[in-house]
matplotlib code that plots the C-alpha trace (Angstrom):
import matplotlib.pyplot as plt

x = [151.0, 148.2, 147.9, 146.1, 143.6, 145.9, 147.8, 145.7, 144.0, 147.5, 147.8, 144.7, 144.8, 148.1, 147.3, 144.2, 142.1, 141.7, 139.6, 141.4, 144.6, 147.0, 151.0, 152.7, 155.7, 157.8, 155.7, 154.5, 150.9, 148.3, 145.2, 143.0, 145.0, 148.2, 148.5, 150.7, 149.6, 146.5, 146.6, 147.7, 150.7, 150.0, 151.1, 148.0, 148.4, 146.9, 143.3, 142.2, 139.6, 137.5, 135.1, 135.4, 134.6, 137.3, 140.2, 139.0, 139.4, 142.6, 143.6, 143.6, 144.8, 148.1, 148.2, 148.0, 151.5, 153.3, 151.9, 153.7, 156.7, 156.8, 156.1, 159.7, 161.8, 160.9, 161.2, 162.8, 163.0, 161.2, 158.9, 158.3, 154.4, 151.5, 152.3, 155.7, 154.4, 152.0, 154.3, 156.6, 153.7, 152.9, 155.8, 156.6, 153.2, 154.8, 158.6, 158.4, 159.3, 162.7, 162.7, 165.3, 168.1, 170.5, 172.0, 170.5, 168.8, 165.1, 162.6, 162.5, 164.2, 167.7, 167.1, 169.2, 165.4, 165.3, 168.8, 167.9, 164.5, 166.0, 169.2, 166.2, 162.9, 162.8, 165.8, 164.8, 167.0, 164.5, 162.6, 165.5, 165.4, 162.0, 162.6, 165.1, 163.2, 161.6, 162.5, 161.5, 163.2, 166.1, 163.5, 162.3, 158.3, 156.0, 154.3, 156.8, 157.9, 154.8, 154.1, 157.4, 156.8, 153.6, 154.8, 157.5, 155.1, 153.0, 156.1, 157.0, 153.3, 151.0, 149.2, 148.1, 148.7, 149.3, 151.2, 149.0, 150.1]
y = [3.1, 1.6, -1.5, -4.0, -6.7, -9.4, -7.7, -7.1, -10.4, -11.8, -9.1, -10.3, -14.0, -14.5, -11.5, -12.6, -10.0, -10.1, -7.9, -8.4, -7.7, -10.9, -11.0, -11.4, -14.0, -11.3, -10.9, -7.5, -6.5, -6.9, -6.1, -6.1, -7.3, -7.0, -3.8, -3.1, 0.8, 2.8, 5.8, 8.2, 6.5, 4.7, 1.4, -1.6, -2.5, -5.9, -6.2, -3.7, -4.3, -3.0, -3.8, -5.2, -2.2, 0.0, -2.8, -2.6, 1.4, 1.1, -1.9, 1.2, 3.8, 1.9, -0.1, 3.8, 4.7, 1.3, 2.1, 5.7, 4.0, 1.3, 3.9, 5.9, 3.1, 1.8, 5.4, 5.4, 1.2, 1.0, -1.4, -2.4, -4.3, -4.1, -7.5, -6.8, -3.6, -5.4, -8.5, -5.8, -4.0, -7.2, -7.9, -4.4, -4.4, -7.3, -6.6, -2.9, -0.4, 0.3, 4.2, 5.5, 5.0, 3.6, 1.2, -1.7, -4.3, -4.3, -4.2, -3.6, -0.4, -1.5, -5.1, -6.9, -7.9, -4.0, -3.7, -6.7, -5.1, -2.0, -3.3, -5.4, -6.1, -9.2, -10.9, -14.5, -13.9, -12.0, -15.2, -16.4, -13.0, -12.9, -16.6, -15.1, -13.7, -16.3, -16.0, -14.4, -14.3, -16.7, -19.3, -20.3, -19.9, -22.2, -19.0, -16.7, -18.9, -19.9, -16.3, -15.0, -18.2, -16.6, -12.8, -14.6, -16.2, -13.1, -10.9, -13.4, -14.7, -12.3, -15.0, -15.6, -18.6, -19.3, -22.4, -22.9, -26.8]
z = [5.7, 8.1, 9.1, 7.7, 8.1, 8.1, 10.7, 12.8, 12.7, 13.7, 16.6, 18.0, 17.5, 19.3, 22.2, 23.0, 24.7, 28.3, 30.4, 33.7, 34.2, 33.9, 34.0, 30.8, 30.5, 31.9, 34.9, 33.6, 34.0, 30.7, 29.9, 26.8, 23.9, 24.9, 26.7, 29.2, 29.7, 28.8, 26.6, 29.4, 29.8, 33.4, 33.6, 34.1, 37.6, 39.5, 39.8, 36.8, 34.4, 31.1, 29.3, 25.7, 24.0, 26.4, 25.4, 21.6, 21.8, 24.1, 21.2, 18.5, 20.2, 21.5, 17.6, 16.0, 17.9, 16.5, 13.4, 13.5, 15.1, 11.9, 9.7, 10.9, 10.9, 7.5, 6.2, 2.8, 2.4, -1.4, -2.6, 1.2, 0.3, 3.1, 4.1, 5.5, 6.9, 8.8, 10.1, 11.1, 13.3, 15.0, 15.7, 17.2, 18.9, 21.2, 21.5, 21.5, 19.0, 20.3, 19.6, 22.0, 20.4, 22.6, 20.3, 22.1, 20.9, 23.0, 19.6, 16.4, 15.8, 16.6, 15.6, 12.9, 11.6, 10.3, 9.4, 6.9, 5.9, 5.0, 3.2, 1.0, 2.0, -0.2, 1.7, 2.7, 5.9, 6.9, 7.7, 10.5, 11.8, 12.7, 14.2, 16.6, 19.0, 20.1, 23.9, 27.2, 30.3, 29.1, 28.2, 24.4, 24.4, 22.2, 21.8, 20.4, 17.9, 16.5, 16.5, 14.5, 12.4, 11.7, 11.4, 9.2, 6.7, 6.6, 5.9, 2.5, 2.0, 2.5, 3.7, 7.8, 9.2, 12.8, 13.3, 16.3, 16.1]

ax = plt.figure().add_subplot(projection="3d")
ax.plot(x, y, z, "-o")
ax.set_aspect("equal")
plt.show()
């Protein structure tokens, strides 16, 4: 699967593009919409910027690796619909794909949120496990949980909404 529109519209709204480099929650250095490395692999450092149309090409380069990441994880789950596809890129896109396998918990590929989604995609737990990760640094963020509220809605809905209230 690709993404899709609603997807990405959610990506965007709750990243925001920048053009200078800012620190995340974490303290980690962003740029664009939500980038924390370019396509070479080099890590955005203090004081860098683009222009909007290098963020929007660095925006899908980065989006087409969670895409392929996505795409692996949900390899096999049947009847998975574009919506849950897409909440499950956005969320990925900002916790991280979690591809190493070391049976920790750091995105979505060891998350309970996938064991759910592949045990049945049509779950309504899947709702509270999207709500979990709502925190950084210890700390729950106004952000993140209106954003997995969001990814949440859009997972069961197919509808984007962004709970920006």
């Amino acid at each position: 699967m690709e993404l899709g529109a609603n997807g990405e519209k959610l990506i965007k709204h709750f990243e925001k593009c920048r053009l200078a480099a800012y620190q995340d929650s974490k303290g980690i250095w962003t740029i664009g919409w939500g980038n924390t490395v370019y396509e070479d692999g080099k890590a955005v450092k203090k004081g860098d910027t683009i222009t909007q149309q290098r963020a929007d090409a660095l925006f899908t380069n980065i989006k087409k690796g969670f895409v392929a990441d996505v795409n692996k994880l949900t390899t096999g789950i049947k009847g998975l619909k574009q919506q849950q596809f897409d909440a499950l890129v956005c969320f990925a896109y900002n916790v991280g794909s979690d591809m190493n396998k070391n049976g920790i918990a750091e995105g979505l590929g060891d998350s309970t949120l996938l064991k759910v989604v592949k045990a049945d995609p049509k779950d309504p737990s899947v709702v509270m496990e999207f709500l979990k990760w709502n925190m950084s640094g210890g700390k729950v963020l106004d952000g993140l949980t209106r954003r997995r509220k969001a990814e949440a809605y859009l997972y069961m809905s197919g509808e984007v909404e962004f709970f920006d209230y």
